[in-house]
C-alpha positions, 0 to 999 in steps of 0.5 A: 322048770316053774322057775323059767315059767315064772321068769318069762311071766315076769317079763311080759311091770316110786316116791321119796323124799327130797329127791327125784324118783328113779322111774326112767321110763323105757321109751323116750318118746311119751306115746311109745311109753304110754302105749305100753304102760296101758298094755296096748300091744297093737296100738305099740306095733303101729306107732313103732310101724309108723315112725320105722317107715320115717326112720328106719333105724330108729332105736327106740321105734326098733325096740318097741316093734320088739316089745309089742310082740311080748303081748301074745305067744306067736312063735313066728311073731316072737322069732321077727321080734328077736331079730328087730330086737338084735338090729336094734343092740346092734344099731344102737348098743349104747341104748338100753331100750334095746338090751330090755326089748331083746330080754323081754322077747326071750323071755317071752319065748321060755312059755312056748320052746322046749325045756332044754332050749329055754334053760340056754336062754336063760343066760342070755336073758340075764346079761340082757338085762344086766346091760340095760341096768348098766347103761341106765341104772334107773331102769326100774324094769330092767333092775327089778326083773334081773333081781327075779331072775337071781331069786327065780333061778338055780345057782348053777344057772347063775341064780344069787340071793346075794347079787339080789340083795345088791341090786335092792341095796343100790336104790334103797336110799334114791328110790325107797319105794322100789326098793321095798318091793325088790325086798318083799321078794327077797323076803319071800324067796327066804321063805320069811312069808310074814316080813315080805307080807308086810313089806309089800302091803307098805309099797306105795307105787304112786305114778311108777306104773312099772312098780305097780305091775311088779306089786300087782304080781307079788300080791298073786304070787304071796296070796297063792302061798296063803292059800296053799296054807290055807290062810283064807281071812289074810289072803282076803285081806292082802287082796282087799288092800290092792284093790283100794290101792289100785282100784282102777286095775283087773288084778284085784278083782280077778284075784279076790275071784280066784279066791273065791272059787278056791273057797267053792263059792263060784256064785260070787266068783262071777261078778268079780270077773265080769268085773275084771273084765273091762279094767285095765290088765285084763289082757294080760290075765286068764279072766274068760277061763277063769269065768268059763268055770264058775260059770260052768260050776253054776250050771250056765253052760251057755255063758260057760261056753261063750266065756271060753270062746272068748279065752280061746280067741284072745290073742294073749291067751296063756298057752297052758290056760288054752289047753285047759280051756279047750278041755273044759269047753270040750267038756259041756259038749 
């Protein structure tokens, strides 16, 4: 089941010579697209809200009332997502926007259903996906998050290394740079750890925001298994390199914070995180939690525990980090 963890944590993510890139954007309309490159969830269900109002089937308005609701973990939320999600398939069935919001909402809602029920929604997830790549094969998000399902999932749930391979393949000479990330996790799902290290630590996103989250996660998820290795100087490096590539972002410092609370310095830990804090992506990452801790190892449980309210309180807090912040809280008394 950490497989379906990892998929639904995909969902709620290119430069090349002498030709155009294949960034298609999810929206064809700027303000949708830009809303929700920046990750703001709400703004999105307004502005989807507004222009409903004006035309109520809209398909791209429809879609990005479903997407919006991908920002949090409101079952009630999530279950009227998956119905404008469908309206908008069945309204628009040629527009790929609306196969990638219904994907994304089911993704989203494996984190908070039962095991059995999120082992259905896999397949569904799957050819939602492959729709929106068949209707726009420069769907970056679409091509990228059906290759982790391929990677992600067992074969007897329609998991193939080799359809992977395929859809690195198909963009690897008009969009290189994508390509080499779908690479890096190829590379890893192999366990050849050294070449997917290098292939990722090569990308370079340029504008792709779409890419630049799926680096962002690939560097979490390689440094995780650096740690378990206990190779804590590459680890350090890789996240040093992501933050000079993107030093705008949450990410970076976050991760060099979680690397130093597994180094049980969580006196250096605090700065980074208080630092992720007003960065963008910060929403979409546990830092209260994470902060509550160091901040209780230090002994300043008030700042502990105002840290975890905080957690508590965010509507897009993780459901397995809110039981463990609520121990933690519960904990300083």
């Amino acid at each position: 089941m950490n497989h379906l963890r990892t998929l639904a944590l995909a969902f709620s993510l290119a430069l090349v010579l002498g030709l155009s890139p294949a960034r298609a954007a999810v929206f064809k309309e700027p303000q949708l697209q830009q809303l929700l490159e920046a990750e703001k969830f709400e703004a999105l269900a307004q502005a989807a809200g507004q222009r409903l109002s004006q035309s109520p089937k809209d398909p791209q308005a429809l879609a990005a009332k479903a997407i919006a609701a991908t920002g949090g973990y409101d079952a009630r939320a999530l279950d009227e997502a998956l119905g404008t999600a469908q309206q908008c398939v069945d309204l628009a069935p040629r527009e790929a926007v609306c196969h990638l919001a219904l994907a994304r909402v089911m993704g989203q809602q494996v984190l908070i259903i039962s095991r059995l029920k999120a082992i259905g929604l896999v397949s569904k997830v799957r050819a939602s996906l492959s729709t929106a790549l068949e209707l726009n094969p420069d769907l970056y998000e679409a091509r990228s998050k059906l290759t982790q399902i391929y990677l992600l999932i067992p074969e007897f749930l329609g998991g193939s290394l080799s359809k992977a391979r395929d859809l690195e393949s198909a963009i690897r000479a008009k969009s290189p740079e994508q390509a080499r990330l779908l690479r890096s996790l190829i590379l890893a799902r192999q366990e050849k750890w050294d070449e997917a290290e290098r292939e990722l630590m090569a990308v370079r996103v340029g504008d792709d925001a779409a890419l630049a989250e799926d680096v962002r996660n690939a560097y979490g998820e390689l440094g995780r298994h650096w740690i378990k290795s206990q190779q804590m100087e590459r680890v350090k490096r890789m996240y040093e390199q992501l933050l000079k590539d993107q030093p705008g972002q949450a990410a970076p410092y976050y991760y060099l914070g979680r690397l130093a609370q597994e180094l049980e310095r969580p006196a250096e830990a605090i700065p980074l995180f208080e630092k992720a804090r007003g960065l963008a992506g910060a929403g979409g990452l546990p830092i209260d939690h994470r902060l509550g801790d160091a901040l209780a190892a230090e002994g300043q449980v008030d700042a502990a525990k105002q840290a975890y309210q905080r957690y508590l309180a965010a509507k897009r807090a993780e459901p397995g980090h809110v039981q463990d912040a609520r121990k933690s809280l519960a904990a300083l008394g």
